[in-house]
PyMOL CGO cylinders between C-alpha atoms (Angstrom):
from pymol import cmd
from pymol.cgo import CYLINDER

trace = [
    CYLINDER, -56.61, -15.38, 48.68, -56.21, -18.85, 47.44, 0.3, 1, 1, 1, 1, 1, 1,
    CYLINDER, -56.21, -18.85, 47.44, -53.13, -21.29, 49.29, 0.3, 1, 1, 1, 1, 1, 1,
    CYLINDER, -53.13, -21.29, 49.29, -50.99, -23.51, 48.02, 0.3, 1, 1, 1, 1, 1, 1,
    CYLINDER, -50.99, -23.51, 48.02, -53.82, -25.86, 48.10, 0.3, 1, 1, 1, 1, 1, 1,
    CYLINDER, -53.82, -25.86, 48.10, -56.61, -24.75, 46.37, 0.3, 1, 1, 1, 1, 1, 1,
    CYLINDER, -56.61, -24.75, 46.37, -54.07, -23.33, 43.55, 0.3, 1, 1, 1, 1, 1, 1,
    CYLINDER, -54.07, -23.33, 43.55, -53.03, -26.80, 42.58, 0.3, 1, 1, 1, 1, 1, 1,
    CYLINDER, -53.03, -26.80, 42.58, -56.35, -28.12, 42.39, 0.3, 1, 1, 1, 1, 1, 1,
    CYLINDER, -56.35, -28.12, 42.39, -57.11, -25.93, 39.98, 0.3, 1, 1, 1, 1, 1, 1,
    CYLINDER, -57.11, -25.93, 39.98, -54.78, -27.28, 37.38, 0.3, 1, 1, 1, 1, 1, 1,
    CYLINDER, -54.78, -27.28, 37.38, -55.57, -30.69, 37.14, 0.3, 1, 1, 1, 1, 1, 1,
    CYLINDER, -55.57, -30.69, 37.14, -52.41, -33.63, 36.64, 0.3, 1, 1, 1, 1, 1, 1,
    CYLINDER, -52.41, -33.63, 36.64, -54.07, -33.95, 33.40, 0.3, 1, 1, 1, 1, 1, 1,
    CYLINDER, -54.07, -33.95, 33.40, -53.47, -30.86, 32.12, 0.3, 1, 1, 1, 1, 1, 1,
    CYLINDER, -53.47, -30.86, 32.12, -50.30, -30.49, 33.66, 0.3, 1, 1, 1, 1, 1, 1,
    CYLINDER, -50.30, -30.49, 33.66, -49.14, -33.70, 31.64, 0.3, 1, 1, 1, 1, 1, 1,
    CYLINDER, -49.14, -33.70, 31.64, -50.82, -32.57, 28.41, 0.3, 1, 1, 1, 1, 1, 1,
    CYLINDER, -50.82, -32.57, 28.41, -48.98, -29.01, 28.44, 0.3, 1, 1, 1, 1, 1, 1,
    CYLINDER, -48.98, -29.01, 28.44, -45.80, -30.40, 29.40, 0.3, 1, 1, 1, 1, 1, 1,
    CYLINDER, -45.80, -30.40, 29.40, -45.58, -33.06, 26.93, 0.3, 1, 1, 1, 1, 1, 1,
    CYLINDER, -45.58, -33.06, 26.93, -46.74, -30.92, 24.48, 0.3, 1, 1, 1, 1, 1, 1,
    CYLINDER, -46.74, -30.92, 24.48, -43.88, -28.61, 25.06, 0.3, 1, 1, 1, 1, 1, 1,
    CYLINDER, -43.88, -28.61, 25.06, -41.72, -31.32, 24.59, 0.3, 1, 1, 1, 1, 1, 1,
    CYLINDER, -41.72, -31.32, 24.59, -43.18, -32.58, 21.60, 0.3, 1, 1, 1, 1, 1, 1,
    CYLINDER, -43.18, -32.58, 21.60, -43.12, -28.74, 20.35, 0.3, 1, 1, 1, 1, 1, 1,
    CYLINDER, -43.12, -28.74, 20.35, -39.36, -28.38, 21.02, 0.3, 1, 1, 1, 1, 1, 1,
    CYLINDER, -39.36, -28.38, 21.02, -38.43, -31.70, 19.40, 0.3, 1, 1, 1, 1, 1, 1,
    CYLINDER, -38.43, -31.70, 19.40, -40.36, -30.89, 16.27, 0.3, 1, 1, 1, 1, 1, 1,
    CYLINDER, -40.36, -30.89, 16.27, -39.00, -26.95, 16.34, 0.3, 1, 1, 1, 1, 1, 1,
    CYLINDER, -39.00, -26.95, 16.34, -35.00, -28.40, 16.63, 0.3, 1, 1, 1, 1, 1, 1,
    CYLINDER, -35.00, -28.40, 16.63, -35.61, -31.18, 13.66, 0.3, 1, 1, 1, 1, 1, 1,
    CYLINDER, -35.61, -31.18, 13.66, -37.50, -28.30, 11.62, 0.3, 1, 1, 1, 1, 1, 1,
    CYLINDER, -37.50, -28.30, 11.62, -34.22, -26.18, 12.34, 0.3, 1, 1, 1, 1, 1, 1,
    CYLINDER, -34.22, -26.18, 12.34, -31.81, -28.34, 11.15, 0.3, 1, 1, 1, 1, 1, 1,
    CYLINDER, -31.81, -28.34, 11.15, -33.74, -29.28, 7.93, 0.3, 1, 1, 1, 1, 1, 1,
    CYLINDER, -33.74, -29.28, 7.93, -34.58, -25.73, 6.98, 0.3, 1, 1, 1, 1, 1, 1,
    CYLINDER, -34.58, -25.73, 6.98, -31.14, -24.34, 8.06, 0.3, 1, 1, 1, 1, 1, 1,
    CYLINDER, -31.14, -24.34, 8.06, -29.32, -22.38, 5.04, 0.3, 1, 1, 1, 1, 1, 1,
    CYLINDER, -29.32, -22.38, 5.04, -27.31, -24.29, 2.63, 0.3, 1, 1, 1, 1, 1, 1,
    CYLINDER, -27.31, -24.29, 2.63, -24.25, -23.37, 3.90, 0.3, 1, 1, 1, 1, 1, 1,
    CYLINDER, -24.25, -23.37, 3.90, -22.47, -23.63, 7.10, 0.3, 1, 1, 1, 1, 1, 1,
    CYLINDER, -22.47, -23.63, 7.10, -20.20, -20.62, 6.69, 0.3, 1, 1, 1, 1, 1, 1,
    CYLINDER, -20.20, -20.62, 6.69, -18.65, -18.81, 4.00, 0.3, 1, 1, 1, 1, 1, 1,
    CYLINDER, -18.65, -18.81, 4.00, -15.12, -17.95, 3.34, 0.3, 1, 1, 1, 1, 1, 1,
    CYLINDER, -15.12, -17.95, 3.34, -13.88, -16.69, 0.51, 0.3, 1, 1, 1, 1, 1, 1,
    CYLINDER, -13.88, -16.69, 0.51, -10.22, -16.16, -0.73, 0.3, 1, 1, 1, 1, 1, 1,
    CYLINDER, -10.22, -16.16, -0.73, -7.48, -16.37, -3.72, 0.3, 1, 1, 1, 1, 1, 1,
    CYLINDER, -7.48, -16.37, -3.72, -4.78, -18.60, -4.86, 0.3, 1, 1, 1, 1, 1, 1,
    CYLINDER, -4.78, -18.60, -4.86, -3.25, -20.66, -7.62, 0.3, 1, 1, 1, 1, 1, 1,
    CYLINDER, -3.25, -20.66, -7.62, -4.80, -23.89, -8.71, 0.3, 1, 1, 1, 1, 1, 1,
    CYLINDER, -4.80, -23.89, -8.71, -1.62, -26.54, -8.31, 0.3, 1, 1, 1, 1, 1, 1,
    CYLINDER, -1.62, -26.54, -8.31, -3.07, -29.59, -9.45, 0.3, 1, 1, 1, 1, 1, 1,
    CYLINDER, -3.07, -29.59, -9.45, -6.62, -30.99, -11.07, 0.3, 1, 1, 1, 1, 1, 1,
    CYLINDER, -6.62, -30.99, -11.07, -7.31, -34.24, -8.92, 0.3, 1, 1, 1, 1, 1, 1,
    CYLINDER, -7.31, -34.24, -8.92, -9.62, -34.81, -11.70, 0.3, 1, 1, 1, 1, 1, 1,
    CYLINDER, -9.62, -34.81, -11.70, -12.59, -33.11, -12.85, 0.3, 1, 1, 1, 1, 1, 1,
    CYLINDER, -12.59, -33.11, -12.85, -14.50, -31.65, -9.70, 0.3, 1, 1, 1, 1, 1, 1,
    CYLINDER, -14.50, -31.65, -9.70, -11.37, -31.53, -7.02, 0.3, 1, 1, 1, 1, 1, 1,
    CYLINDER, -11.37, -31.53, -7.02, -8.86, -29.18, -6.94, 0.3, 1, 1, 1, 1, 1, 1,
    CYLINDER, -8.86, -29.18, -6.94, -5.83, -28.12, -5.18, 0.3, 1, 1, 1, 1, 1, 1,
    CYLINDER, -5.83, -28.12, -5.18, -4.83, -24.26, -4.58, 0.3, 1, 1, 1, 1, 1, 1,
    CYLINDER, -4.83, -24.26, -4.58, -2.30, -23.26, -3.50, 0.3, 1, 1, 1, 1, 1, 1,
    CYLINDER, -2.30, -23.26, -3.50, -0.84, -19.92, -2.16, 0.3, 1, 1, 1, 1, 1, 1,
    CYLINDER, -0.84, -19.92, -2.16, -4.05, -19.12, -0.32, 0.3, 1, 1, 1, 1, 1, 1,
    CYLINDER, -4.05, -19.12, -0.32, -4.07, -15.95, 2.37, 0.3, 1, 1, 1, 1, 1, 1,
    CYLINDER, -4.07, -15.95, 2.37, -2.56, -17.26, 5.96, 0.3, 1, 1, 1, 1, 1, 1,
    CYLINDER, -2.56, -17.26, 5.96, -6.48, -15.88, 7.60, 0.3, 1, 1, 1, 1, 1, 1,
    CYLINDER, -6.48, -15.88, 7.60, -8.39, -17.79, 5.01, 0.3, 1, 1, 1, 1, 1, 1,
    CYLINDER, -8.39, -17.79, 5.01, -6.14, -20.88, 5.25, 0.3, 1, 1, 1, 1, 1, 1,
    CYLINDER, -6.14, -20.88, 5.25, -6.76, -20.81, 8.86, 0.3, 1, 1, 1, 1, 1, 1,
    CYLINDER, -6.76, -20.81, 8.86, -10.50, -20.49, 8.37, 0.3, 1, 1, 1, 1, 1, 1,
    CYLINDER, -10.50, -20.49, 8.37, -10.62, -23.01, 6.11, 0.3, 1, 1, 1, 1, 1, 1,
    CYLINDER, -10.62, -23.01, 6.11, -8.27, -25.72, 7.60, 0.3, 1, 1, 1, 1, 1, 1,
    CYLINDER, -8.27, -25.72, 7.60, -10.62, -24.75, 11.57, 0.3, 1, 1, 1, 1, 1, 1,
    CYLINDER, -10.62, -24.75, 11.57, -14.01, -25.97, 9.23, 0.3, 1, 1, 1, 1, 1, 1,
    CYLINDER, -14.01, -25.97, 9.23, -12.88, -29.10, 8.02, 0.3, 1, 1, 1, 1, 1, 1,
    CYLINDER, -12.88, -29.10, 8.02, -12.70, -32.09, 9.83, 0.3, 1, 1, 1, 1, 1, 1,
    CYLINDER, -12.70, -32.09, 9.83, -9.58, -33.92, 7.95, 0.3, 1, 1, 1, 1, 1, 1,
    CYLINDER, -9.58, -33.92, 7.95, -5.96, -32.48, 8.08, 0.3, 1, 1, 1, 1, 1, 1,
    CYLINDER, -5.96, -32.48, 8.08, -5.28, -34.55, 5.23, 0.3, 1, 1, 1, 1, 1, 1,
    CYLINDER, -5.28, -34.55, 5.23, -6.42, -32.64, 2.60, 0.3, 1, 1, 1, 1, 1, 1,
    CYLINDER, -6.42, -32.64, 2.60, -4.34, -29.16, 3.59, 0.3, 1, 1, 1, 1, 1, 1,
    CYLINDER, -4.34, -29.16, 3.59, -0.55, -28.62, 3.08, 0.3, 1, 1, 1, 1, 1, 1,
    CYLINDER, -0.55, -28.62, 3.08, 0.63, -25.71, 5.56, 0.3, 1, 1, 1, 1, 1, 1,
    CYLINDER, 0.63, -25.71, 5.56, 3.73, -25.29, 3.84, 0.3, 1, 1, 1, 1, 1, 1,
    CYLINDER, 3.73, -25.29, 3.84, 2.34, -24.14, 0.78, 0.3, 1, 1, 1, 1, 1, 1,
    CYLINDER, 2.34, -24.14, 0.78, -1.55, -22.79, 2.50, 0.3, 1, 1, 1, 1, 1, 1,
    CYLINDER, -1.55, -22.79, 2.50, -2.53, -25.46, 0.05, 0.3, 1, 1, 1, 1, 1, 1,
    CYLINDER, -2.53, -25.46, 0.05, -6.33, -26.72, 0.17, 0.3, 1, 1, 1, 1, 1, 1,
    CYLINDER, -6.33, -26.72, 0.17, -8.13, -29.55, -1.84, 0.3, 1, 1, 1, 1, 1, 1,
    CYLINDER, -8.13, -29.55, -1.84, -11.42, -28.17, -2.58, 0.3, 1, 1, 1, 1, 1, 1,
    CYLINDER, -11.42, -28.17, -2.58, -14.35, -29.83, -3.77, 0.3, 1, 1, 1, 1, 1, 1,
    CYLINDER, -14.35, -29.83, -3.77, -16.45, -28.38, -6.01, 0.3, 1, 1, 1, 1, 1, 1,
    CYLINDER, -16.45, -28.38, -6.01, -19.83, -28.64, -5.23, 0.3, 1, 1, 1, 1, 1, 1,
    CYLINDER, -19.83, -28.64, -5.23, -22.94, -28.82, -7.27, 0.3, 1, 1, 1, 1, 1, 1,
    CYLINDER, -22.94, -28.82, -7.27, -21.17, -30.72, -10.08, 0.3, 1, 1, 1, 1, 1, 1,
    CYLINDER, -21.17, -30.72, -10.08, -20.16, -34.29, -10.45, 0.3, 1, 1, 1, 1, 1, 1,
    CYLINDER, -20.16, -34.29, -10.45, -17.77, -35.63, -13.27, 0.3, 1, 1, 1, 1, 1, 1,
    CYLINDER, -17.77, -35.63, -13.27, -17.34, -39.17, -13.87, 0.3, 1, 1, 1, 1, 1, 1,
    CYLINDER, -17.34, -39.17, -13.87, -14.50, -40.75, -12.08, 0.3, 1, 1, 1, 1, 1, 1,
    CYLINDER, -14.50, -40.75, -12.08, -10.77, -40.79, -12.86, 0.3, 1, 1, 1, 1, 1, 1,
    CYLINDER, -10.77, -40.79, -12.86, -9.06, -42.11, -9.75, 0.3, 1, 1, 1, 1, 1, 1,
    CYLINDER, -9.06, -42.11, -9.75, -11.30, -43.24, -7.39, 0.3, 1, 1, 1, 1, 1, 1,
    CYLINDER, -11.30, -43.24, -7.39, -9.74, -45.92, -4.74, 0.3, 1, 1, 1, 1, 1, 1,
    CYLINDER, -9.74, -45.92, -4.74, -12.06, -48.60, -6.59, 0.3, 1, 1, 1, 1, 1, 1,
    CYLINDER, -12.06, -48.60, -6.59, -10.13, -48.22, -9.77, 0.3, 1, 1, 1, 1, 1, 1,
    CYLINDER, -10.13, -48.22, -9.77, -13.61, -50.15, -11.49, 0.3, 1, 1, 1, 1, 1, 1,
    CYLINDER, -13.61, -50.15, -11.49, -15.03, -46.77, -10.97, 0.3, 1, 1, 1, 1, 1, 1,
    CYLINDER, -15.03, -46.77, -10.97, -12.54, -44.64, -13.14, 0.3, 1, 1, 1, 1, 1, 1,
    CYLINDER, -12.54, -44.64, -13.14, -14.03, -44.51, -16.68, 0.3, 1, 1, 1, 1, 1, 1,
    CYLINDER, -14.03, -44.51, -16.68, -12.27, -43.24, -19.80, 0.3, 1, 1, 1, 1, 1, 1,
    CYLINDER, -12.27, -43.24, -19.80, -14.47, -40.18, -19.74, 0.3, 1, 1, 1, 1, 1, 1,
    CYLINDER, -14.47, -40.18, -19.74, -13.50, -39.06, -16.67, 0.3, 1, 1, 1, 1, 1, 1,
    CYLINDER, -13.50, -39.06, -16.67, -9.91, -39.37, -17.29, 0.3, 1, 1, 1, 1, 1, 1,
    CYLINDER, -9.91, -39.37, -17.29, -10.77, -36.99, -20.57, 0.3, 1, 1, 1, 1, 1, 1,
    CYLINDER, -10.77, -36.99, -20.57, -12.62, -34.46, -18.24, 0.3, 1, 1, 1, 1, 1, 1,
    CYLINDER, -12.62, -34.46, -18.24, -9.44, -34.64, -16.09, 0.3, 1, 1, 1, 1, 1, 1,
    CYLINDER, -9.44, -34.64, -16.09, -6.75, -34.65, -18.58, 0.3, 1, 1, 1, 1, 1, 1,
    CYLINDER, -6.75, -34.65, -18.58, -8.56, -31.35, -19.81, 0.3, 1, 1, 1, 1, 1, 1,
    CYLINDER, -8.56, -31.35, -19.81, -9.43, -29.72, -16.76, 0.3, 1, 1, 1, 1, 1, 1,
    CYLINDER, -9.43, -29.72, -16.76, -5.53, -30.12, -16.14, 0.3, 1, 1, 1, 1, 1, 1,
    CYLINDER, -5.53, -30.12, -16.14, -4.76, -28.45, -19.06, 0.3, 1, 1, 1, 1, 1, 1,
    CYLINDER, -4.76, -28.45, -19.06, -7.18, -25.53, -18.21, 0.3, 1, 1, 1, 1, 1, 1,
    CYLINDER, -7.18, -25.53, -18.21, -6.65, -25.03, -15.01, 0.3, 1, 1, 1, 1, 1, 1,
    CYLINDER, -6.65, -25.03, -15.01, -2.77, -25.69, -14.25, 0.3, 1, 1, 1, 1, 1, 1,
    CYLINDER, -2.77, -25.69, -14.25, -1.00, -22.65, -12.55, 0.3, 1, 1, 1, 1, 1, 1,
    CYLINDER, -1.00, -22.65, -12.55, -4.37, -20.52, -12.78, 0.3, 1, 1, 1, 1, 1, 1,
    CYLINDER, -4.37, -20.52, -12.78, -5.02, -17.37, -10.41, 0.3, 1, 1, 1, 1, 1, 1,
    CYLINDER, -5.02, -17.37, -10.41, -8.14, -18.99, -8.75, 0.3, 1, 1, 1, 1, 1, 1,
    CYLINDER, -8.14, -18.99, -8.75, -10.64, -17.65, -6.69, 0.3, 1, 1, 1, 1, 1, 1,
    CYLINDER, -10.64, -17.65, -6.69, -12.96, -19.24, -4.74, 0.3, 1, 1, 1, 1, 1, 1,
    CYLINDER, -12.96, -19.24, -4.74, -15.85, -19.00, -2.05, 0.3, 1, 1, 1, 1, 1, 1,
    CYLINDER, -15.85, -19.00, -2.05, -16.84, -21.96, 0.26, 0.3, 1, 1, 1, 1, 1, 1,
    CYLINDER, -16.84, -21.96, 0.26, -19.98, -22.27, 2.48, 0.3, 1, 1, 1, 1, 1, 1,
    CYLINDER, -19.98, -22.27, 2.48, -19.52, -26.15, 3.60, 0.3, 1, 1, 1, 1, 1, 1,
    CYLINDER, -19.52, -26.15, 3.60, -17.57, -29.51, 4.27, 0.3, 1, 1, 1, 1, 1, 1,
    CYLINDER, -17.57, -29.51, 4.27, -18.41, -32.52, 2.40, 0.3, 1, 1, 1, 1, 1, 1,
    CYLINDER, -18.41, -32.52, 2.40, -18.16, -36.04, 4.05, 0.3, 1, 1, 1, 1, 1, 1,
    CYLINDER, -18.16, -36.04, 4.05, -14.56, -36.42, 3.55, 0.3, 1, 1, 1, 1, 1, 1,
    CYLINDER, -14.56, -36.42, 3.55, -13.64, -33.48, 5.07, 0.3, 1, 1, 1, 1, 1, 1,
    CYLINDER, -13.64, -33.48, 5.07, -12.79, -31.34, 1.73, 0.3, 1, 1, 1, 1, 1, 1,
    CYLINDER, -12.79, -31.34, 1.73, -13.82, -27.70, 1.64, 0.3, 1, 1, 1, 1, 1, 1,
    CYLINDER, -13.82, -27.70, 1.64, -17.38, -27.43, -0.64, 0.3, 1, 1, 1, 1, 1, 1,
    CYLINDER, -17.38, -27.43, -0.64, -16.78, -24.45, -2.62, 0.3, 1, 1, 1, 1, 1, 1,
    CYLINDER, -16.78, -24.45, -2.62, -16.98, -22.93, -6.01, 0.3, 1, 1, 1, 1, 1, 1,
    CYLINDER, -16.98, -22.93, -6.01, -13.78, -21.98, -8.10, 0.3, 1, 1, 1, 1, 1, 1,
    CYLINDER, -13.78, -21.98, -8.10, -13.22, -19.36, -10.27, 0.3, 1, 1, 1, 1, 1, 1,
    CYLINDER, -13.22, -19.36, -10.27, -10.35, -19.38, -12.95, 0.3, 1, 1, 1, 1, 1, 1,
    CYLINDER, -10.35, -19.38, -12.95, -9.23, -16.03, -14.67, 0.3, 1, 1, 1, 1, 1, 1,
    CYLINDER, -9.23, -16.03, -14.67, -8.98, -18.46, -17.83, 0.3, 1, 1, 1, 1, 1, 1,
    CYLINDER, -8.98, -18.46, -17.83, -12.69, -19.80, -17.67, 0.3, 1, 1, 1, 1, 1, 1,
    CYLINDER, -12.69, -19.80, -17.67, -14.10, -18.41, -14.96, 0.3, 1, 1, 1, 1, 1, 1,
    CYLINDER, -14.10, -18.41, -14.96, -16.59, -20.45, -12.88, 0.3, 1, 1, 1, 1, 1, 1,
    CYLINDER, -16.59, -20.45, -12.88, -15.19, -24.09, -12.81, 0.3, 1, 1, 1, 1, 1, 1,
    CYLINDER, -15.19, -24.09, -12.81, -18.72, -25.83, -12.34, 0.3, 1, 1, 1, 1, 1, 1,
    CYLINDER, -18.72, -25.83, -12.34, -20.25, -23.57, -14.88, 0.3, 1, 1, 1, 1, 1, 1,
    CYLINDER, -20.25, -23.57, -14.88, -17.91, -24.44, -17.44, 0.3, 1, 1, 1, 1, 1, 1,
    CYLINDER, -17.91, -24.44, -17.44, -18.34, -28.26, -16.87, 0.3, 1, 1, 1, 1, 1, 1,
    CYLINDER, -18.34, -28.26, -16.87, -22.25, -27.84, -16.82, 0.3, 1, 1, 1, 1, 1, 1,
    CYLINDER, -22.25, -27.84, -16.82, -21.92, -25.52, -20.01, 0.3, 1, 1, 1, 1, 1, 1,
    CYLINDER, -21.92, -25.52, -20.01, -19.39, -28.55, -21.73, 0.3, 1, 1, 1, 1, 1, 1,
    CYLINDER, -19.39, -28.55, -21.73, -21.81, -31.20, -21.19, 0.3, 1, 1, 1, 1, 1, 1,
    CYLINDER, -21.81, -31.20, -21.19, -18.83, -32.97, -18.43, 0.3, 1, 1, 1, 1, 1, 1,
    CYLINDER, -18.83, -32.97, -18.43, -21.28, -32.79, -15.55, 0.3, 1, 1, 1, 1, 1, 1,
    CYLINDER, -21.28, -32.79, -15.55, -24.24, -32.24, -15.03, 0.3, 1, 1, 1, 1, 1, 1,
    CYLINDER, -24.24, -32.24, -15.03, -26.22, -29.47, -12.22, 0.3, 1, 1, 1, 1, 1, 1,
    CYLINDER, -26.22, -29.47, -12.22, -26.22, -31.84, -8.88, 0.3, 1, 1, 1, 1, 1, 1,
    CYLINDER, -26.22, -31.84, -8.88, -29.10, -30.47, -6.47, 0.3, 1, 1, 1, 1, 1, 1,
    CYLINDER, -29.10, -30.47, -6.47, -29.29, -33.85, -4.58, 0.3, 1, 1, 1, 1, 1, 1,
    CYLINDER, -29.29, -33.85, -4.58, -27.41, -32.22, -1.55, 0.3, 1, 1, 1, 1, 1, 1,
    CYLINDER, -27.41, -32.22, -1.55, -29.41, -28.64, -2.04, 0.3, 1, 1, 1, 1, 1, 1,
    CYLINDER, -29.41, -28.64, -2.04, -29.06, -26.00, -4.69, 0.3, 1, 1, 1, 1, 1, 1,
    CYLINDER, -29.06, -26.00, -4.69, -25.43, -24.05, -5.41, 0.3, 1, 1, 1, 1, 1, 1,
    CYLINDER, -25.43, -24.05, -5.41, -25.63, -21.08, -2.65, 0.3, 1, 1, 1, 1, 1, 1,
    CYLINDER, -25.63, -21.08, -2.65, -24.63, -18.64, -5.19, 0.3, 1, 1, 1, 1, 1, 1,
    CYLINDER, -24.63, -18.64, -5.19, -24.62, -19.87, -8.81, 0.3, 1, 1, 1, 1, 1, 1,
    CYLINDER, -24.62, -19.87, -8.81, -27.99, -21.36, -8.86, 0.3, 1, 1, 1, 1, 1, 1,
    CYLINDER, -27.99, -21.36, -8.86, -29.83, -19.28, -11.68, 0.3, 1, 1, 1, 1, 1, 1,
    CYLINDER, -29.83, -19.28, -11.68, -26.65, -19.54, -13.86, 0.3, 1, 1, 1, 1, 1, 1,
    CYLINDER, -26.65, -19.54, -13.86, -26.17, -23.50, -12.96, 0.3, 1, 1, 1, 1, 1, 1,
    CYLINDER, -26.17, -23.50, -12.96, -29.84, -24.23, -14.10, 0.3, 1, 1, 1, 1, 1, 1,
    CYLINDER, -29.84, -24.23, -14.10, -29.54, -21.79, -17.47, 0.3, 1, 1, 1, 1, 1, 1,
    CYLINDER, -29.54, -21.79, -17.47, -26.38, -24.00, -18.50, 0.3, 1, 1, 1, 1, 1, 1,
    CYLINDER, -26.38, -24.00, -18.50, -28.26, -27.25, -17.61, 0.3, 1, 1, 1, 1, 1, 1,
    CYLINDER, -28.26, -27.25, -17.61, -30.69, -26.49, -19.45, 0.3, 1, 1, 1, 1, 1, 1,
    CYLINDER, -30.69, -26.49, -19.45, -29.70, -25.60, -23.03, 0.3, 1, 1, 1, 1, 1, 1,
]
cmd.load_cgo(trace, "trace")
């Protein structure tokens, strides 16, 4: 039988630091390959409710939304400002999409086509039974989901199929839309 010893001479320091940093090296490069390659969505929640109000083109408010989804929604986001609890109201994003500006805060942003795209997407969508599914939070804290009008149904697919935005992959493809976003882009 070996002792204490004559066991640790057999694994030389060298080694010893070789395998250990190359565990470490292994379980920084597995954690960054995790978050990169992680699903595009966070969560998913998906619910019903009445479109209130067109911000402009790609945000919405709905309102009337189920108390358990409301919850789920309002315990993903990071920004209490854009949720009414009296009226289980929610200003979603859509994501995916991107129409030109109406009321941004830098009011040299807001261009005369966006405020068409949002006068008509007010029109369309005022008082609407909406339903929608979410699977993130953008980086102002507004649900990133897709919205479905009984009028029109998909919201982004309409605006792709109109020519008022076009199919935005820069943050990842749409989770659920995809094949249909890149058939409208593309006629």
């Amino acid at each position: 039988m070996f002792d204490e010893l004559e066991v640790r001479s057999l694994r030389p320091a060298w080694l010893v630091s070789v395998i250990s940093n190359g565990l470490a090296l292994f379980a920084v490069i597995w954690l960054i390959a995790a978050v990169f390659s992680a699903e595009a969505h966070a969560f998913e929640i998906e619910g019903s409710g009445t479109v209130y109000r067109a911000v402009d083109g790609d945000t919405y408010w709905v309102s009337n939304i189920e108390p358990a989804v409301y919850q789920a929604l309002l315990a993903e986001s990071r920004n209490r400002d854009h949720f009414n609890d009296r009226y289980r109201s929610v200003k979603i994003r859509l994501g995916a999409v991107d129409t030109a500006e109406s009321v941004h805060a830098d009011a040299a942003k807001n261009t005369l086509r966006g405020q068409s795209i949002s006068e008509h997407m007010k029109r369309v969508s005022k008082d609407q039974q909406a339903r929608f599914r979410c699977w993130d939070v953008g980086r102002y804290g507004r649900p990133i989901c897709s919205i479905s009008l009984s009028n029109i149904g998909d919201i982004g697919l309409y605006l792709i199929r109109n020519q008022f935005s076009d199919y935005v992959t820069h943050w990842g493809s749409h989770p659920f839309m995809d094949g249909a976003y890149r058939s409208a882009a593309a006629r």
